[in-house]
N, C-alpha and C positions, 0 to 999 in steps of 0.2 A: 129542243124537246125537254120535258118534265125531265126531272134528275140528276141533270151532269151537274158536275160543278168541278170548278178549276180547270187546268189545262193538264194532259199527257206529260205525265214524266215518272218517276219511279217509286214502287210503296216505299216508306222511310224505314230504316233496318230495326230501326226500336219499336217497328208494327206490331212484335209480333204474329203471324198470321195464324190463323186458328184452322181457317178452313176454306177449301178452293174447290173451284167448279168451272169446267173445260166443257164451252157449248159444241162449239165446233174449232175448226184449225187456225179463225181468230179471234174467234169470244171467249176472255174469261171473267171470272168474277172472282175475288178474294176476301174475303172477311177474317179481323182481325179481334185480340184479345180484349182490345181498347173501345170497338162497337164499333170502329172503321169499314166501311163499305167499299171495296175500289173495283172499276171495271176496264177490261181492257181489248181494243177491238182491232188489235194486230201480234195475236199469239203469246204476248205478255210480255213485249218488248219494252212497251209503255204502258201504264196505269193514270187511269182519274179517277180521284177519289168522288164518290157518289152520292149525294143530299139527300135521297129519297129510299127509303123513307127515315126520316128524324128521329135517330134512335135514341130511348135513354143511357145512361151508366151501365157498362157491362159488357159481354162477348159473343162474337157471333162463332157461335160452335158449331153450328151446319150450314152447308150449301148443295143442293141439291136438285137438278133440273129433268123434268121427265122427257124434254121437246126442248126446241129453240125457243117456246114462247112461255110455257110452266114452271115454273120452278118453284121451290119453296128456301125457309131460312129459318135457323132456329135461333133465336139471339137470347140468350140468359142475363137476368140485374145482377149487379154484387149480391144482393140476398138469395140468390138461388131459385128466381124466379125467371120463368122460360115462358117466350112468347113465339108462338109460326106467324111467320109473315110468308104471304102467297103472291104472287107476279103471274101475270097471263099474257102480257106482252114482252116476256123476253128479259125485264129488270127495269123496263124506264119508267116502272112508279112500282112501287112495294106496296101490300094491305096488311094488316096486324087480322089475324082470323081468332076468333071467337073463340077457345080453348075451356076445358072446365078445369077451374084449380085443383090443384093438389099441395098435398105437404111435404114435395121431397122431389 
């Protein structure tokens, strides 16, 4: 399936993690300072880090799911620019959604 990549094992302690989101008793999803994506599909015992979608420099500061299959993401550049990215299948492919700029 679209997304995975690598194999199950554990996020790296220099992740810093930013931000976490708990689908069910074993979906998580974790985003980190560094733009790290990682999902995990047995309670957080293991983590894969996640390819999709191909984010630039910067942080994922939210994660937030309405359903098993909605969710959203806020990922910010070093410049202090913020982009949502939307999921309707649960995480296995991310969309950058169409935002209007701001200066702050």
């Amino acid at each position: 399936m679209a997304g995975r990549a690598g194999t199950p094992g554990v996020i790296p302690i220099a992740a810093n993690i930013q931000a976490i989101a708990r689908i069910d008793r074993n979906i998580c999803w974790a985003g980190t300072s560094g733009g790290a994506l990682y999902r995990s599909s047995d309670g957080g015992l293991t983590w894969t880090a996640w390819a999709n979608p191909a984010l630039p420099a910067g942080a994922i500061k939210s994660l937030h799911f309405v359903n098993p299959y909605q969710g959203f993401m806020l990922h910010n550049t070093g410049g202090g620019l913020g982009t949502i990215y939307h999921t309707n299948n649960g995480g296995w492919t991310w969309e950058a959604l169409t935002t209007p700029t701001t200066a702050g």
